[in-house]
C-alpha positions, 0 to 999 in steps of 0.5 A: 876360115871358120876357125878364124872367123870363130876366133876373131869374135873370142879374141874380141870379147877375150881382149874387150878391154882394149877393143870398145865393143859395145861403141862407135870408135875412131883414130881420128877422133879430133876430126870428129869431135862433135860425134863423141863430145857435145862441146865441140857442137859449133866450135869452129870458125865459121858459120857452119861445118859439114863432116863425114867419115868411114872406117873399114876394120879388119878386112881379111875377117869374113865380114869386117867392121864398117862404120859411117858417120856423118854431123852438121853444125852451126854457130850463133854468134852472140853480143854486140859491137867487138865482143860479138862472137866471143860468146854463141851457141853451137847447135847440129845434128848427126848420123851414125851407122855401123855393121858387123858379123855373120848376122850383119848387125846394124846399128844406126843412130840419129840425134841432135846436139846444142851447146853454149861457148862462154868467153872468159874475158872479153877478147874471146881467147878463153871460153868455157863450154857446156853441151848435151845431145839426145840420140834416137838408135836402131839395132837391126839383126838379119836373121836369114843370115844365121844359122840355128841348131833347130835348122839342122835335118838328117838331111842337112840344113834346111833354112826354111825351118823355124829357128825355135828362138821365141825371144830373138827380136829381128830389131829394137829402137832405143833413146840415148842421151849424153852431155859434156863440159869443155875448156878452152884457153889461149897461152899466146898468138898462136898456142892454145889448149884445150881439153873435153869431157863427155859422159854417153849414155846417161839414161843406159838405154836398153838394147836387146834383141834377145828380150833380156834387160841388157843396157850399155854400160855408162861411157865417160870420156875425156881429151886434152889436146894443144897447139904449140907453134915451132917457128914458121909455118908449122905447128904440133898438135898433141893430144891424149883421149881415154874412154872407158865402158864396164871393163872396157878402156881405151888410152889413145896418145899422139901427135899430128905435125902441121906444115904451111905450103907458104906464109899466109894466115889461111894458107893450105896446109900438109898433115901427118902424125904417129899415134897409138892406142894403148895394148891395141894398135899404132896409127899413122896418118896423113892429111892436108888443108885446102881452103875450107876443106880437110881430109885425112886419112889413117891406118891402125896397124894391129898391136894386140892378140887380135893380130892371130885372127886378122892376118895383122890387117888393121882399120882404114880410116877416111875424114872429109870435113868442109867450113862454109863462110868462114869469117875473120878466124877471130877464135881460132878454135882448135883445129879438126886435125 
């Protein structure tokens, strides 16, 4: 189990390129947009909209990788008369957790979001769409849960002993800020496109625990998503995602196919789809719409050299997303799945 465990942390590192170590990441980013695009701060039809998130990764490692997410956002519409609404303002908050490893490092971050959708013409089917977010976060390590050398007694281990580690910290606070631009365009009734650019960490806040100068790297990232109708109640949703962090990339490509239960504009609906990301996993998912309400749930089967560590378990992934007082869906933004 050691040998796994020990393994599973050089792969990881070995292979970052295709892991995203240093940030929060999901096979369901579509679902929660306004966590990693400013943008997508209240886009939507409705007055406001609740998301929340989970993601369990490789369980069979000692200590797996666990993730919670949770955002809140609002609409303001502006203007007047028929063209109120077409141009608003989105503003929210959001709340991350993750933790991970023997040490169970914790990182937890809470911030807040605003942006501005500008219509393109005066029916509203177009806008484009500017947003920036500041985020307050916390790492936190225990140390109690580690082992060091200065421990270690003819005797045997003896935690009551000093670690002899001066310039580890247990914890330290840091400031993030991130900004974005996105675009939304309708090409008929009941097709759209739209794509999102973020870039994360633009002031490289600095996160050590080991008193070093150590700061997240600058994280780009971008998605182009669409809508295209295929005759009666259903739909495709394809979308490509890229991010990318020092050596680190990740190219996430797929489609979700949307089924009405029956022919009502706001009928239910049943979800799945098949994605991948690239030298790193497949992903299949499943979903539906009632109401105002949307679930999803994925799982990420490993494709990468990681696979030797995890006993080829992957990442589990749950979404729950809830608009409340939804108008007359006169923007049909794009859909969270």
């Amino acid at each position: 189990m050691i040998r796994r465990s020990l393994l599973a942390v050089f792969l990881l590192f070995a292979f970052g390129g295709n892991a995203e170590a240093q940030d929060l990441h999901s096979a369901q980013e579509y679902a929660l947009a306004p966590i990693w695009y400013p943008t997508a701060t209240g886009r939507f039809d409705g007055l406001y909209r609740i998301g929340l998130g989970y993601r369990d990764q490789w369980r069979s490692v000692p200590v797996p990788f666990q993730t919670l997410v949770l955002y809140n956002d609002w609409t303001l519409p502006l203007g007047k008369g028929p063209q109120r609404g077409n141009s608003r303002f989105g503003f929210g908050w959001q709340a991350t957790g993750d933790r991970a490893g023997d040490g169970r490092l914790q990182t937890t971050e809470f911030g807040a979001q605003v942006a501005y959708h500008q219509a393109l013409s005066q029916e509203g089917n177009s806008f484009i769409s500017a947003g920036v977010g500041v985020n307050g976060g916390q790492k936190r390590l225990d140390l109690d849960r580690l082992v060091f050398d200065s421990q270690w007694t003819e005797l045997g281990f003896d935690p009551t002993l000093p670690n002899n580690e001066p310039n580890l910290q247990a914890q330290t606070g840091y400031l993030d800020v991130q900004a974005g631009l996105g675009l939304f365009v309708r090409t008929s009734r009941f097709n759209y496109i739209y794509a999102d650019a973020a870039l994360h960490h633009i002031n490289r806040p600095t996160v050590s625990l080991v008193g070093q100068q150590e700061t997240l790297g600058f994280r780009p990232m971008a998605a182009v998503g669409a809508r295209f109708a295929l005759g009666g109640t259903r739909a495709l949703l394809p979308r490509v995602q890229f991010s990318t962090q020092r050596e680190a990339r990740v190219i996430t490509a797929g489609t979700n196919l949307a089924f009405g239960l029956d022919y009502r504009p706001d009928a239910d609906q049943f979800i799945a789809g098949l994605w991948y990301r690239y030298n790193d996993a497949a992903i299949v998912n499943a979903g539906i719409k009632m109401g105002d309400w949307q679930f999803m749930a994925s799982y990420g089967i490993t494709a990468s050299p990681v696979t030797r560590a995890t006993n080829g378990n992957g990442a589990f992934e749950l979404t729950m997303i809830w608009v409340g007082k939804r108008p007359n869906r006169s923007l049909d933004c794009p859909n969270a799945f």
